[in-house]
Wavefront OBJ file of the C-alpha trace (Angstrom):
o trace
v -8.911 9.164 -29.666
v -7.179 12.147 -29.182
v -3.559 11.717 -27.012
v -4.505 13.706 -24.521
v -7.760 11.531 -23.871
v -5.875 8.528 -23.886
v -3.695 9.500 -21.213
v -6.467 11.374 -19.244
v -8.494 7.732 -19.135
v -6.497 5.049 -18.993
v -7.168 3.600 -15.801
v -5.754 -0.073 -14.164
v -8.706 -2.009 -15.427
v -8.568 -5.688 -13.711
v -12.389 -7.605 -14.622
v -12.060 -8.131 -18.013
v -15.210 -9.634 -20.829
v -14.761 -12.689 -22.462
v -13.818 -10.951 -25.913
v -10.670 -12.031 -26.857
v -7.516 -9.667 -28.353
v -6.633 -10.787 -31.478
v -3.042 -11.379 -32.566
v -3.123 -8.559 -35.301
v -4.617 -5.801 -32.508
v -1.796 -6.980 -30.262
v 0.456 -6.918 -32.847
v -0.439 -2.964 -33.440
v -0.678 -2.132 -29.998
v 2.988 -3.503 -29.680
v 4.444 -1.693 -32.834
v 3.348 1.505 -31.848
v 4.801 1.051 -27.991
v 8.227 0.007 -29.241
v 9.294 3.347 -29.689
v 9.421 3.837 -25.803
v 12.995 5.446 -24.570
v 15.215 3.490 -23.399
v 18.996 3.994 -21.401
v 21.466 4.482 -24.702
v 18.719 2.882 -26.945
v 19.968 -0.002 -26.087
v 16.188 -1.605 -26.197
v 16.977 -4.103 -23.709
v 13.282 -4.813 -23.267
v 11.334 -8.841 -23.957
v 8.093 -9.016 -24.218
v 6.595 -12.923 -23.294
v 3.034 -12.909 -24.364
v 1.321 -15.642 -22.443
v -2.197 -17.187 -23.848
v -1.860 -20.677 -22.239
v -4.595 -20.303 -18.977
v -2.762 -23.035 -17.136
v 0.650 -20.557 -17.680
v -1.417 -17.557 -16.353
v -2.524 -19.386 -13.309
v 0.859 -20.535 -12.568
v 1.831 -16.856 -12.966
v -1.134 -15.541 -10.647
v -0.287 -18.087 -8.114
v 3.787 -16.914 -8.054
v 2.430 -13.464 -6.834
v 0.310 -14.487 -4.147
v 2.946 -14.421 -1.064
v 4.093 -10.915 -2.322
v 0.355 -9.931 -2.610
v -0.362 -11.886 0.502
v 2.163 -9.397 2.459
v 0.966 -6.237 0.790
v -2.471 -6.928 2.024
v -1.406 -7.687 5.616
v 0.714 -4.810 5.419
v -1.976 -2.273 4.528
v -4.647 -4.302 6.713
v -2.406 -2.951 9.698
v -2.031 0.645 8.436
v 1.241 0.492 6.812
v 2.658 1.541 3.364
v 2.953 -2.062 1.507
v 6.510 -3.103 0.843
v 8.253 0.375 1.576
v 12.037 -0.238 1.690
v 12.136 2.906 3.953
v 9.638 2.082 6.867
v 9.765 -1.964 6.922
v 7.315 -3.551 8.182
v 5.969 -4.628 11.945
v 3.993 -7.630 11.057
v 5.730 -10.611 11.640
v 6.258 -14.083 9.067
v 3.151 -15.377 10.685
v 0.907 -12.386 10.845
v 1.953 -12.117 7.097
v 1.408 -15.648 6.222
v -1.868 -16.219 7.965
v -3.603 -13.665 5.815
v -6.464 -13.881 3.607
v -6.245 -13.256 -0.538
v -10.109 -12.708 -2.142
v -10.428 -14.101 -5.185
v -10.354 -11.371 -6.772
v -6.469 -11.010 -6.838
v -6.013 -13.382 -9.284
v -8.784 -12.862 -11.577
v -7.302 -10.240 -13.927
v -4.749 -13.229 -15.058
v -6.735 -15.838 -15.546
v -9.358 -13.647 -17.145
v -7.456 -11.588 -19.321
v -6.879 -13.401 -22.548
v -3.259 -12.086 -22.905
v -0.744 -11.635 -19.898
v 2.799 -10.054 -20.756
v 5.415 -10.926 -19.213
v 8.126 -7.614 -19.330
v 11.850 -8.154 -18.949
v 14.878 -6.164 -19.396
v 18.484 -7.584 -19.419
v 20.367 -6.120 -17.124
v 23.506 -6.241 -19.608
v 22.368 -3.344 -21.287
v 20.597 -0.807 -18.713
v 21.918 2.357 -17.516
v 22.044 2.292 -13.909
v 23.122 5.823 -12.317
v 22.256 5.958 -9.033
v 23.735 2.543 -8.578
v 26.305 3.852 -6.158
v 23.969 6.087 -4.110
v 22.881 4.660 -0.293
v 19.169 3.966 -1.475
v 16.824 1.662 -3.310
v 17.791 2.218 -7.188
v 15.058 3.699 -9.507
v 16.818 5.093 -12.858
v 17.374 1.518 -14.533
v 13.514 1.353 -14.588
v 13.568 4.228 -17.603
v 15.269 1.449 -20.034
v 11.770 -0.888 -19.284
v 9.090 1.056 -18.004
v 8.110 3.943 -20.630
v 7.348 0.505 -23.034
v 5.033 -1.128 -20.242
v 3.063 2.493 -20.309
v 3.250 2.446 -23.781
v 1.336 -0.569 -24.129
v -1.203 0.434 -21.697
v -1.722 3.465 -23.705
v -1.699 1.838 -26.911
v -4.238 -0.737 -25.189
v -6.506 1.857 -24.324
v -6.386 3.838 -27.521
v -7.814 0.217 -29.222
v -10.635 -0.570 -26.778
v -8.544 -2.404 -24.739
v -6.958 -2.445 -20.924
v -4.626 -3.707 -19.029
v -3.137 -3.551 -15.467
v 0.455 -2.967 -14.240
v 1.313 -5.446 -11.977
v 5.000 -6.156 -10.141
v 3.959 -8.690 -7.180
v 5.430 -11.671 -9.511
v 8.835 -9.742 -9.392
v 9.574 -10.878 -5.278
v 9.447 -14.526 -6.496
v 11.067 -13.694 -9.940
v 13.456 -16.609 -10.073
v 10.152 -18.845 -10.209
v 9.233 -16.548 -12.873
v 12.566 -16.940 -15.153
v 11.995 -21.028 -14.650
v 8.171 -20.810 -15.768
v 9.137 -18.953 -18.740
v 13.098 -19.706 -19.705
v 14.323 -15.997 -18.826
v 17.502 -15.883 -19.462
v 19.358 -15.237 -15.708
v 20.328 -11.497 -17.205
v 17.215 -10.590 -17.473
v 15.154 -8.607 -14.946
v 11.754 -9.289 -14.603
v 9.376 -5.894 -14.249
v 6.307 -5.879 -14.776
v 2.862 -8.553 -15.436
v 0.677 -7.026 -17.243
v -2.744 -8.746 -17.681
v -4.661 -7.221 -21.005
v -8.178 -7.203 -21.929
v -11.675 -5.740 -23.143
v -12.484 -3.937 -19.553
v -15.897 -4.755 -18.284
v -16.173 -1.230 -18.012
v -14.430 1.791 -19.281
v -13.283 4.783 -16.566
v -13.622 8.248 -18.341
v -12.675 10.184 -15.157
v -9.943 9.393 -13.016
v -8.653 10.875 -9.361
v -5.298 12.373 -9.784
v -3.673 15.135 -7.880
v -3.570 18.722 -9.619
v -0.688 20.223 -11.117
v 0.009 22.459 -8.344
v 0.038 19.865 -5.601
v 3.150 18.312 -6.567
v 4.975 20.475 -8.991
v 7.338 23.732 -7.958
v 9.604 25.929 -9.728
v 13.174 26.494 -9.355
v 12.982 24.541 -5.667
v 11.379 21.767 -3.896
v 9.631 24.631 -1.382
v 9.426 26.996 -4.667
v 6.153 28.319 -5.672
v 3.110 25.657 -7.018
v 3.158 25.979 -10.630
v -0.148 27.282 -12.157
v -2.208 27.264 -15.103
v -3.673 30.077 -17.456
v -5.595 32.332 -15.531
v -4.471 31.529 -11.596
l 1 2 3 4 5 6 7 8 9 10 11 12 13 14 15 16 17 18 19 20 21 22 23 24 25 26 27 28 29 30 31 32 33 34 35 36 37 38 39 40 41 42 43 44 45 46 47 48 49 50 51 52 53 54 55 56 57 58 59 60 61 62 63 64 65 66 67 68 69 70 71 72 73 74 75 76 77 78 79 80 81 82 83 84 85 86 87 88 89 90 91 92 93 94 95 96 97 98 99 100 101 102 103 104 105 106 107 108 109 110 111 112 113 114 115 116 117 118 119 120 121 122 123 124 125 126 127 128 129 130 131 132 133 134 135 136 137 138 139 140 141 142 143 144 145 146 147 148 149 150 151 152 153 154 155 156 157 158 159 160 161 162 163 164 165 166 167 168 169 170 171 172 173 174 175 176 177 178 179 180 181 182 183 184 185 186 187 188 189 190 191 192 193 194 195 196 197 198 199 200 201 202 203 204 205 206 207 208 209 210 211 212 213 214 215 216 217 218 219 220 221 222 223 224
């Protein structure tokens, strides 16, 4: 596939067949991703591929009260686990709602789940002294997690980025033996997709992209 197909159609694919991924197609997948950026090249990034199904259950199950609030949270109209608008709904509210089944599929039907870490030993963290939830540590982890999804796609494959886990992640460093430096961001559930997207929603260029000023003028392709 072309690069520019692979990131046009790579989608968050969650039912997943029963083929399995093999440990040489993983293998590729994760060769190629390793080249991700990261803060210094420091490569602070582990990569815990789980395969036991009684592992990925446990692992479904820790995200279930963080998935459990973002569902009562957007049940009542809110934006799910905002740090700047918290929430209305009480401990209660929040508790007494209802998960489908369907939240935990992708893990236990995915034959591989990773499990992505960073240790925060080695991350550049600027905006650590600015009054606001911190963001730029995420560049030492994250361009690998997208990496694999592309990589994932580009061999038949899918996956879906998941960070509900991360709320209970000191359940997740005792499943697994983190080490306490390390961060957990992102479960990631990979598998052959039931079906394959070819056309995903996504805003145009000029909806979200100015020049020279946030109120600047939309940028615009050939031709506008």
């Amino acid at each position: 596939m072309e690069l520019s197909d692979v990131m046009r159609t790579t989608f968050a694919a969650r039912e997943f067949t029963d083929d399995p991924l093999p440990d040489d197609v993983l293998w590729r997948i994760l060769d190629n991703a390793r080249f991700a950026p990261s803060g210094g090249n420091r490569q602070g990034a582990h990569i815990v591929v789980v395969r036991d199904p009684q592992t990925k259950e446990q692992l479904a199950d820790i995200g279930r009260p963080a998935m459990r609030r973002y569902t009562a949270q957007k049940n009542a109209g809110e934006k799910p686990w905002n740090p700047v608008t918290p929430t209305e709904l009480t401990d209660d509210q929040i508790a007494a709602t209802e998960l489908s089944d369907s939240y935990a599929a992708p893990f236990v039907r995915a034959p591989v789940v990773l499990v992505v870490s960073v240790d925060l030993g080695v991350v550049a963290a600027m905006d650590q002294f600015l009054d606001r939830v911190g963001l730029v540590s995420g560049a030492s982890v994250y361009p690998l997690v997208w990496n694999v999804l592309l990589g994932a796609r580009e061999a038949g494959f899918g996956g879906t980025f998941t960070t509900m886990a991360v709320a209970e992640e000191p359940r997740v460093r005792e499943l697994l033996g983190l080490p306490d430096a390390h961060a957990v961001a992102a479960v990631v559930p990979i598998g052959k997709p039931v079906k394959q997207l070819t056309s995903l929603r996504r805003s145009p260029v000029h909806d979200f992209v100015t020049v020279d000023r946030y109120s600047g003028r939309p940028l615009t392709g050939p031709g506008a």
